[in-house]
N, C-alpha and C positions, 0 to 999 in steps of 0.2 A: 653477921656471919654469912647471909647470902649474898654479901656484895665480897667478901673474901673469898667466899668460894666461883662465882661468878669469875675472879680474877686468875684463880688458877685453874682455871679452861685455860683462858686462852696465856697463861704459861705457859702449860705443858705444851700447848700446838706452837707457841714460840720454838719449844725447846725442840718439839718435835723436826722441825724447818731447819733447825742448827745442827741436828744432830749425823752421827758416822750410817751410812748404809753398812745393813746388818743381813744378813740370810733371813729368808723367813722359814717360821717354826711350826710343828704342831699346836702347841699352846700359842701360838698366833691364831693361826683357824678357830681354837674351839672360845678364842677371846673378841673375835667378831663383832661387830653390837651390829644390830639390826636397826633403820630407822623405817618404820610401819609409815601408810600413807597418810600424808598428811592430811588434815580436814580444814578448808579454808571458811573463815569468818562470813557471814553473810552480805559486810561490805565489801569485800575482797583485798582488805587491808593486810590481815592473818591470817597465820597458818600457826596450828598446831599438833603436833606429832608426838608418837608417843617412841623412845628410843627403846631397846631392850641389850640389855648387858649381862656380863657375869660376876655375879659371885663368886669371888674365889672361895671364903669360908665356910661358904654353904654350900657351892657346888651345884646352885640356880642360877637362873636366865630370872631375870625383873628386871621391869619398864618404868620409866620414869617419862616425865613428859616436859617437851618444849615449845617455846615459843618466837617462830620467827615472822619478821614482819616482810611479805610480796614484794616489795619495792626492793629489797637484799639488805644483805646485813648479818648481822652474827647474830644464833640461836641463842635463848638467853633460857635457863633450865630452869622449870616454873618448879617442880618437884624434887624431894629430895628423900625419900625413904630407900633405906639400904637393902632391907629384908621382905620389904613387901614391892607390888607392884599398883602404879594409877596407870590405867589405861582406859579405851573406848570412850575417847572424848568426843563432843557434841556441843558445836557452840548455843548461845542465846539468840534469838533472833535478834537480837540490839547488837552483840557483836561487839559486847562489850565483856561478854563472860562467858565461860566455857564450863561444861560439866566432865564430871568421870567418874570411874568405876575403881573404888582401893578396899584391900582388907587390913587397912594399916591400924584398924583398933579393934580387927579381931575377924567378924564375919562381912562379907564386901555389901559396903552401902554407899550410897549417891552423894557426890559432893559437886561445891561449886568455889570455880576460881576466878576474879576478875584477871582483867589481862593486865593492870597494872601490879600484878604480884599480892603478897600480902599471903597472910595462912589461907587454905580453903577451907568452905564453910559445909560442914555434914548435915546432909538435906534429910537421908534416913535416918532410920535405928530398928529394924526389922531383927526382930533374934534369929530367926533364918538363914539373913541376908538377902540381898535381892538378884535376880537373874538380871533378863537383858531389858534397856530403857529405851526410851523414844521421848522425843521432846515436841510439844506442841507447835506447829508453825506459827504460830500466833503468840507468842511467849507467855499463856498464862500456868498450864499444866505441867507435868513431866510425869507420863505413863510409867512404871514398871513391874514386873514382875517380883512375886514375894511368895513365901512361906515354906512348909516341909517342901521338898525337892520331887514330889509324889505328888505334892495335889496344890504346885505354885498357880496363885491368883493374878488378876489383874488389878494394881492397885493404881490410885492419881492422887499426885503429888502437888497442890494450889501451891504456887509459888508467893503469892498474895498472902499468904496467910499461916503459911508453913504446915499445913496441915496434910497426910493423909489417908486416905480410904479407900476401903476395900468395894471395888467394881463390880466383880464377876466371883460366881459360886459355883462354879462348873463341877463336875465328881471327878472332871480329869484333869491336870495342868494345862496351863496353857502355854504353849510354848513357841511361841513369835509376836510379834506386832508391829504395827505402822500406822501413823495417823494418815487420814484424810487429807489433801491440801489442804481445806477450809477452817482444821480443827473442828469438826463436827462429830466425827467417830475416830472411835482407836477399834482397828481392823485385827483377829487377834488367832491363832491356829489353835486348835482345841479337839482332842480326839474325843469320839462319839459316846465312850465309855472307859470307865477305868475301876474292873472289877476289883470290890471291895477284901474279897477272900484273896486274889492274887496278890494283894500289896500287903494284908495279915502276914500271911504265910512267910513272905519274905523278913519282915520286920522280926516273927519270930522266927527266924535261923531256919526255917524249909525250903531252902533256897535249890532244891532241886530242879535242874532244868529238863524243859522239856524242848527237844530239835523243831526250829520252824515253828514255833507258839503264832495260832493266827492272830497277826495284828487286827483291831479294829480301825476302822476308814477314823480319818482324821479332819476335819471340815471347817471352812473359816464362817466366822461371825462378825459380828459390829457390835463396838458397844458406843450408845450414843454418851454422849459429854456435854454437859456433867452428871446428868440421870438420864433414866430412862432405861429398861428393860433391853437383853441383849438380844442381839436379832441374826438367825441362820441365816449366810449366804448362800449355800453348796450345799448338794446330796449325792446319793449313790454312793457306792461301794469305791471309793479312792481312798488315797491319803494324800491331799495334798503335803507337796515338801516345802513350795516356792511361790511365791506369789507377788505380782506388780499392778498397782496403780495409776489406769491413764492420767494423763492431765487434767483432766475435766472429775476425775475420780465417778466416771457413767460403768466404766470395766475395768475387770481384774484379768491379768494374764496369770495363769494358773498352770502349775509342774505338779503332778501327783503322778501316783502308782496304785495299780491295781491292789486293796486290802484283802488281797488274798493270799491263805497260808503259804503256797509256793511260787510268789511273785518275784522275779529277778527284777529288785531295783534298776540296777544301771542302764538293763535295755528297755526294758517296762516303762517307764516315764514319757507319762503324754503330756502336750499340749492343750491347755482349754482356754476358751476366754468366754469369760463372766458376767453376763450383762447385770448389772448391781440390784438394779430396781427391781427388776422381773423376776430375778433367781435364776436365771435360765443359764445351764453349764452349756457352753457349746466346744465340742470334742473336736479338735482344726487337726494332729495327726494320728493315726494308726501302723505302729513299727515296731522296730525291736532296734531302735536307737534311740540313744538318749539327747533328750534337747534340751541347751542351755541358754541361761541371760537372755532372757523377753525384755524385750526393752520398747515400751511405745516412743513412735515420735512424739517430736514438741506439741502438732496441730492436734495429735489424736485421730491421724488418720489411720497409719497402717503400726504395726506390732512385727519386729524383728526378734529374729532369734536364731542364734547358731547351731546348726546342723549339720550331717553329711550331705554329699551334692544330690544326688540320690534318696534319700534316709536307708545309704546302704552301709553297714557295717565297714567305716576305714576307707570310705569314698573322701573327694578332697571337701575340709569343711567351707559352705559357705554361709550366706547370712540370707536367710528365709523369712521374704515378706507377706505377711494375711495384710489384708483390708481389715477393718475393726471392724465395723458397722454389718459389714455381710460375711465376715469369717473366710471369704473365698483366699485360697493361694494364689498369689500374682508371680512371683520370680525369687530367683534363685541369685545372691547378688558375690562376690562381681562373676560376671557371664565367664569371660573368658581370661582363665587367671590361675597358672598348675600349681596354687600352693595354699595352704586351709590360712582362712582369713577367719581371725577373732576381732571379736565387732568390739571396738573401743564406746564409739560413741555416735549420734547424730549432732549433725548440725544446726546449729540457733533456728536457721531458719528450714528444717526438714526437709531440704532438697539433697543432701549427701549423705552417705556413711562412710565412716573413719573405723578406720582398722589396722592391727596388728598382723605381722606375715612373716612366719621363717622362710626364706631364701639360700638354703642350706646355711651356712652359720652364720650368718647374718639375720637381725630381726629390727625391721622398721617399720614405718606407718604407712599409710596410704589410707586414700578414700575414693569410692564410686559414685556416680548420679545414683538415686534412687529410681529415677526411670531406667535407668540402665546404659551403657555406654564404655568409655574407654578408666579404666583404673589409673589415677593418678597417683605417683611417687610422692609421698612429703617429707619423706626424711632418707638421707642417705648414708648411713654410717657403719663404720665398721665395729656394731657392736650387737648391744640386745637392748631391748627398749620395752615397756610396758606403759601405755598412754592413757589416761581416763581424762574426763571434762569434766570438771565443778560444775552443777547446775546452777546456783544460788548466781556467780562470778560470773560464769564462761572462761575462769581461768581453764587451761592445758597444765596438769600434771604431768610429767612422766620422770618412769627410774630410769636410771641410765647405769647399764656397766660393760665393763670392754676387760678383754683379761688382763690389764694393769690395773684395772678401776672396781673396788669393792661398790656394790650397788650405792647411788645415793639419790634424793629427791631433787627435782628444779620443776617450774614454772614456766609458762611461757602466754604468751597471746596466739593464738590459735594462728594469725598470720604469718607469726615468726617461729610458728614449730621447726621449719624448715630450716633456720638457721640459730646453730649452736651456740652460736657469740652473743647471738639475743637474750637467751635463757639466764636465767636469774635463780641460784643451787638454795636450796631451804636446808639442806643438812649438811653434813659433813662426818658420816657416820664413827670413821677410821682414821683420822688425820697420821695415825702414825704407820701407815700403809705407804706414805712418801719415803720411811727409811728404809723398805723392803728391799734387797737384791731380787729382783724377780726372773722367770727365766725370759728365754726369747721363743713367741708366741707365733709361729705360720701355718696358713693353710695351707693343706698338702691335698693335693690332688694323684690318682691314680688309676690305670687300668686292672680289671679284675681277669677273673678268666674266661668271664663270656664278653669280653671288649668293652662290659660297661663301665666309663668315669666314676669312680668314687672320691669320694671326698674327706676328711676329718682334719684335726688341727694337730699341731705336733708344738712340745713343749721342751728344749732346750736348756742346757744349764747356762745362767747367766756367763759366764767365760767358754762356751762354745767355741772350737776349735775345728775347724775342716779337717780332714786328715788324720784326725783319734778318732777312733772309735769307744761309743760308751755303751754304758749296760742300758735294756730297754723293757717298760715297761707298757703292754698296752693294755689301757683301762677303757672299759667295755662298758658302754653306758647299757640306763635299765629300760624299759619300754616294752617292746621295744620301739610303740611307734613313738620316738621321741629322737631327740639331735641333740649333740653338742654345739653352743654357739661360740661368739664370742662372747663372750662374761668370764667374770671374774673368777675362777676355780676357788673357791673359798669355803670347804664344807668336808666334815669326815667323809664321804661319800668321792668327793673332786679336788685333792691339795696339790695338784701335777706343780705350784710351784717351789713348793716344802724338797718335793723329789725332784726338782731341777735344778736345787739350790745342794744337794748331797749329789751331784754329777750325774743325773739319770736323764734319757731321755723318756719324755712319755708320749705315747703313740696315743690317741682319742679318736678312734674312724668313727664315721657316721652310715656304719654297713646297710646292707641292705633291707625292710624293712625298718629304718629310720622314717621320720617325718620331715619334712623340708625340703624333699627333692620331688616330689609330685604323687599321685595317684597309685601306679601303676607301680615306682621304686617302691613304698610301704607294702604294699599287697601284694609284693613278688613271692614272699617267702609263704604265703598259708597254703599248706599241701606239701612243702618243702621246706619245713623249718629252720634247720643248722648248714645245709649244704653251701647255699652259695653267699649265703652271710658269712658263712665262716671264711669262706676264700674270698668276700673281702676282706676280712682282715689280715689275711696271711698273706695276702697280695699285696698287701699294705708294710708289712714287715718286710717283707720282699725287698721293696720299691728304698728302704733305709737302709739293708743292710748295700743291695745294690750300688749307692750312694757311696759306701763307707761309712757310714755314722753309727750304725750298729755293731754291736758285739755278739755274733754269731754264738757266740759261750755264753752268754750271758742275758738272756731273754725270759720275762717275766708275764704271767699277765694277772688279772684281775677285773674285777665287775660286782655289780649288788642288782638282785632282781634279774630281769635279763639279761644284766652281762656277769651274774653267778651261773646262769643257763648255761653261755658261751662260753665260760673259762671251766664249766663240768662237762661241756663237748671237748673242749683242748684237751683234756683230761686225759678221752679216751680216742682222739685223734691223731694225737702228734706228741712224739718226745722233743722235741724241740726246747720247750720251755725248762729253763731250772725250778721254777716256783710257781707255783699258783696261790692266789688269794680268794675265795670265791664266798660270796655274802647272798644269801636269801634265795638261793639258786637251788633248781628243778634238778630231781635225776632220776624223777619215776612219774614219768608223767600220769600213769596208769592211775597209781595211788593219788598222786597230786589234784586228779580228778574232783575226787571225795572231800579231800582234804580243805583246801582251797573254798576263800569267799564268792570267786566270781568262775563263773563254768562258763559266760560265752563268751571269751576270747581264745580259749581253750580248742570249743567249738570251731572257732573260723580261723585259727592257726592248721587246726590238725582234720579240717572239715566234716564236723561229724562229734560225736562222744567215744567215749572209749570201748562201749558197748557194739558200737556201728564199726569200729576201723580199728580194732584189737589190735592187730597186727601193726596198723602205722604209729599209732601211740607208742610200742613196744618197741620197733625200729630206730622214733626217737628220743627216746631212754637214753641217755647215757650209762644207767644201771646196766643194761645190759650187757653195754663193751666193756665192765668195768675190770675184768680182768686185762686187758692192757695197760691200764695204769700203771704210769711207772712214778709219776713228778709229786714231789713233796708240798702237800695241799694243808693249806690254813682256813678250816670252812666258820663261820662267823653266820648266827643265827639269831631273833630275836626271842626269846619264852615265849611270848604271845601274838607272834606275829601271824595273822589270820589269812595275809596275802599267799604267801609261800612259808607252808607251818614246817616247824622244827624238824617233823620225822622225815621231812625230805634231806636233813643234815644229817639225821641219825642214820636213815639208811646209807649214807654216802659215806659217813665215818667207820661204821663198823661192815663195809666191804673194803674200805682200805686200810683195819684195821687188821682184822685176816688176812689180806694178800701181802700184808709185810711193807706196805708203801707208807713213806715217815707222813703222818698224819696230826693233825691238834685241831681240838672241835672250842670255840668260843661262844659262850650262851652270852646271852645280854638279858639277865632279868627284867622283868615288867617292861618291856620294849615289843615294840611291834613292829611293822615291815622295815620302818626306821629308824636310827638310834638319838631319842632326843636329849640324854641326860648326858653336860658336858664330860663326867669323869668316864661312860661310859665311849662317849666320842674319842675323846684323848686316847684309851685304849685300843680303840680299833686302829687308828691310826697308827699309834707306835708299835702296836703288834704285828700291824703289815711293812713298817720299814725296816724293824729289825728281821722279819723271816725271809724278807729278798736278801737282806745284806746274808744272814746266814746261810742262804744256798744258794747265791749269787754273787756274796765280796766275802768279810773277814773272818764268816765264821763264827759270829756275835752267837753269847746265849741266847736259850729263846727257852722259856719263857724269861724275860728279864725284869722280873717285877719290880727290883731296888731301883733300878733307873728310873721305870714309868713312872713309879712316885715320887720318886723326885724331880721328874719334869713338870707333876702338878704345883710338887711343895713350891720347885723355884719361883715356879712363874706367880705364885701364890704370893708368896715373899716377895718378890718384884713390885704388884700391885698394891698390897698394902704398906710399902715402904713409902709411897707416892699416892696419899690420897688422891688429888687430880686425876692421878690416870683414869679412876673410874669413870670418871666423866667429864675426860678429855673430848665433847665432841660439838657438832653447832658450826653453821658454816663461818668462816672470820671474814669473810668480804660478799658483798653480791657478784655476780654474775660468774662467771666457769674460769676458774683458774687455767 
């Protein structure tokens, strides 16, 4: 059975190769698979990955897992459950077998699969199930977590003997771990208490909450292996979140927050490093920015970590080295370089750092001297790239996509990151992504109205014609300090090729306050929030209809997050637009204040609380223009979405509910700032094509529910007429087509 189904893979990608280019669809988007990063074998022979797809009958995302061999070659699918998902794999140190995490017999427990195939073998049977695992360096144990969900242990699993037992007896869960290098302790987070009456009360149905419950500090320990009594690392009043390992395992680089009732996580997160033996927390920042990925070098001498240049709130990020040994701040890396660098990785031999870098929409790698010096280019392409280093190998991972190219994994030797024809693809997520009509994909450059260059991409219907004009939509990304790259528009949130394929142009600026242009472009707008971001975008629309490619009559826009913000400013800006689509988007900032998970971006948008600058919050309100509203608004909210909550859609719906402007408000149950459940995805999407066409071409119903369901049932019916499709995927040859 698994050598027949093995064969119709690579069928269907035959078929796929032979088959008619097609339009792509929404049910293309919400049928995506994802291939998660691969984990390579500790010889460096494999790699294994875990894929995620959809159900159609169920109307889930589950992962299944493959195996492809570094040298290239076709993925060969080690897993095959329909309903359930294996994922978080973790090879053997022999690198002859691999572990994972499935609920395929009910609650999720540990299995193991050699790499020559075969059933995998179920290592637990927790009635519980078990949390998260760690495998001993030394291949004799496998650490994980186990029990009620309230008061999970630390359990160790003898591979030797199939046996096992329960570690740790904490009164609270514990909720992380990592071995040692040596295999001598399993390293493990554990908060300081977990009162007894507060987890009653809940258990019995008292689930009343109370705002701001003081967390207690959360603190790592050690538990030695295979006995021995557990031992406090860390004190004081934190919570650590995050914790790393030097090489030598002498220190911990430690991320915690202040375990105080009114602690702002995201700014609040310091810096510590750990000296193991002594106990001694040593405190390396003091800010009100958050620092991420501590990363020590190879030797153990200094301890990197991503930061603003500054540690100022949206300064350009760079990569912040301490010394270990004395904790002191050496440098700020790379010196001279206008664009936030994400630290991929060090080099073998801890003389460089490798990094990620948006260059407006573009994103490659580069690395700097760690003494400091000139920024080298290593990859130059016109796409977006995310890079990580296997430690075990020294292979180079990276995803690669470009707006033709849905994400997918390759491999490389660190020498030939540089060039593309070297790389060797481990996946093949989408093979039938080659039948798509897609559109035609250019950067567009433009003047605004203070003379500054902007930038964004513009998305074309594949039959593009000079000289016609089409209808135009601009989608208004969220952040806002964030960019459109190049990648693959593939997400309810980005389907500009869905609407380039139904004759739309779509307009994507990268306005001001975006990230990728430097320092000073993201931090132009706090104190001035909508004003001259919004003129670039309308400076942008300009610049097309100027052109001739635009439809003057026929201008649309839309956004989720900050670009809900920006298309509830168009709102009350301009009648220009026939339609708006506006998702998760502000129109009381006042209220949004309160509302709202996180208050200081708020704070260094609008400088200040609403308390201090009443007046500027309420200025930029769009609630307050809202009697100008004229344009037929489609507002889409999640029920639980904690980032920008509902009553910011409620209030926006019932002011243009009263003023008479054609209005329809879309909830998305048990969703949050995002929309993750495919049939909820599908709907957003076809309920934003159909309400442009409606106030922009034929006039289509709206709501048009018989359709929407039947664009689930078809494509549902498609996929199960054709088992294969499901797991159509695995690269068919090595190196990049």
């Amino acid at each position: 059975m698994r050598a027949m189904r093995l064969s119709l893979v690579f069928l269907v990608v035959a078929g796929v190769l032979g088959a008619q280019p097609r339009p792509m669809s929404p049910t293309d988007v919400v049928a995506l698979r994802t291939a998660q990063r691969p984990m390579v074998s500790p010889d460096g022979r494999w790699a294994v990955f875990a894929l995620e797809s959809l159900n159609w009958e169920k109307g889930e995302f589950y992962t299944d897992l493959y195996l492809v061999p570094l040298s290239g070659g076709a993925a060969r699918r080690m897993t095959f459950t329909a309903e359930q998902s294996e994922q978080n794999p973790i090879w053997h140190p022999d690198g002859r077998s691999f572990f994972f995490t499935s609920a395929r017999e009910g609650r999720t427990q540990l299995y193991r699969m050699a790499i020559d195939g075969g059933e995998a073998e179920r290592l637990t049977n927790e009635r519980e199930g078990i949390g998260t695992y760690a495998v001993d360096p030394q291949g004799r144990y496998v650490a994980y977590t186990a029990g009620d969900r309230n008061r999970r242990q630390l359990y160790l699993y003898e591979l030797s003997t199939g046996r096992s037992r329960e570690r740790t007896r904490f009164s609270a869960p514990v909720e992380q771990l990592r071995w040692s290098r040596d295999g001598r302790f399993v390293y493990v987070l554990v908060a300081d208490t977990l009162d007894p009456v507060e987890v009653r009360r809940r258990e019995r149905g008292f689930d009343v909450r109370r705002m701001d419950e003081p967390p207690p500090p959360r603190h790592l320990w050690r538990v030695p292996v295979p006995d021995g009594e557990p031992e406090r690392i860390t004190e004081g009043p934190w919570r650590i979140t995050q914790f790393v390992l030097s090489p030598d395992g002498r220190y911990l680089a430690v991320l915690a927050v202040p375990a105080a009732r009114y602690a702002e996580p995201p700014v609040e997160t310091e810096l510590f490093l750990v000296d193991v033996e002594h106990r001694r927390m040593n405190r390396l920042t003091t800010n009100r920015v958050a620092e991420s990925g501590p990363t020590f070098s190879p030797d153990g001498r200094y301890l990197a970590v991503e930061a603003p240049r500054n540690f100022e709130l949206y300064d350009e990020g760079k990569l912040h080295l301490f010394e270990v040994v004395s904790g002191r701040w050496v440098r700020a890396l790379p010196e001279d370089f206008p664009y936030d660098a994400n630290l991929a990785f060090w080099s073998s031999d801890g003389r460089r750092l490798y990094f990620t870098a948006g260059e407006g929409v573009r994103e490659n790698l580069f690395s700097v001297p760690v003494e400091g010096g000139p920024v080298r280019r290593e990859t130059h392409l016109n796409a977006t790239l995310t890079v990580v280093r296997d430690e075990e190998s020294g292979r180079i991972l990276i995803r690669y996509t470009d707006p033709y190219t849905p994400p997918d994994w390759y491999t490389a030797r660190l020498e030939e990151v540089g060039r593309r024809e070297r790389w060797v693809r481990l996946s093949e997520a989408n093979p039938e992504a080659r039948l798509w009509q897609l559109g035609q994909v250019e950067v567009l450059r433009w003047k605004s109205t203070d003379g500054q260059t902007v930038e964004g991409l513009l998305v074309k219907p594949p039959d593009f014609q000079t000289g016609r004009r089409y209808p135009l939509i601009a989608q208004i990304h969220g952040g806002p300090a964030a960019a459109y790259t190049l990648a693959f528009p593939g997400s309810w949130g980005n389907f500009a090729h869905v609407w380039a394929a139904r004759g739309y142009l779509i307009f994507m600026p990268n306005y001001r306050g975006s990230s990728n242009y430097g320092e000073r472009f993201r931090r132009q707008i706090a104190g001035d929030y909508f004003r001259q971001a919004f003129d670039d975008i309308m400076t942008g629309i300009d610049t097309l209809l100027q052109r001739g490619w635009a439809d003057p009559e026929r201008l649309g826009i839309m956004g989720w997050s900050a670009g809900g913000h920006w298309s509830n400013w168009a709102l009350v800006s301009t009648d220009r637009f026939k339609a708006i689509s506006t998702g998760a988007g502000a129109v009381n900032w006042i209220s949004l204040y309160a509302q709202t998970d996180v208050q200081f971006t708020r704070e260094f948008y609008f400088q200040g609380t609403p308390y201090e600058r009443w007046d500027h919050y309420l200025e930029v309100s769009p609630l307050r223009y809202i009697r100008r509203a004229r344009t037929p608004t489609l507002i889409h909210f999640g029920e639980e979405d904690r980032r920008i909550p509902m009553p910011q859609g409620q209030e926006l719906y019932m002011a243009l509910k009263k003023l008479g402007v054609p209005v329809e408000f879309l909830i998305y149950p048990g969703m949050g700032h995002g929309i993750t459940r495919p049939r909820y995805q599908l709907v957003k999407m076809l309920a934003e094509l159909d309400w442009f066409e409606h106030w922009m071409g034929d006039r289509r119903p709206w709501p048009n529910w018989a359709a929407w369901l039947e664009a689930w049932e078809q494509a549902a019916r498609q996929a199960g007429s054709n088992t294969a499709t499901n797991v159509a995927t695995g690269s068919t040859q090595g190196g990049v087509p």
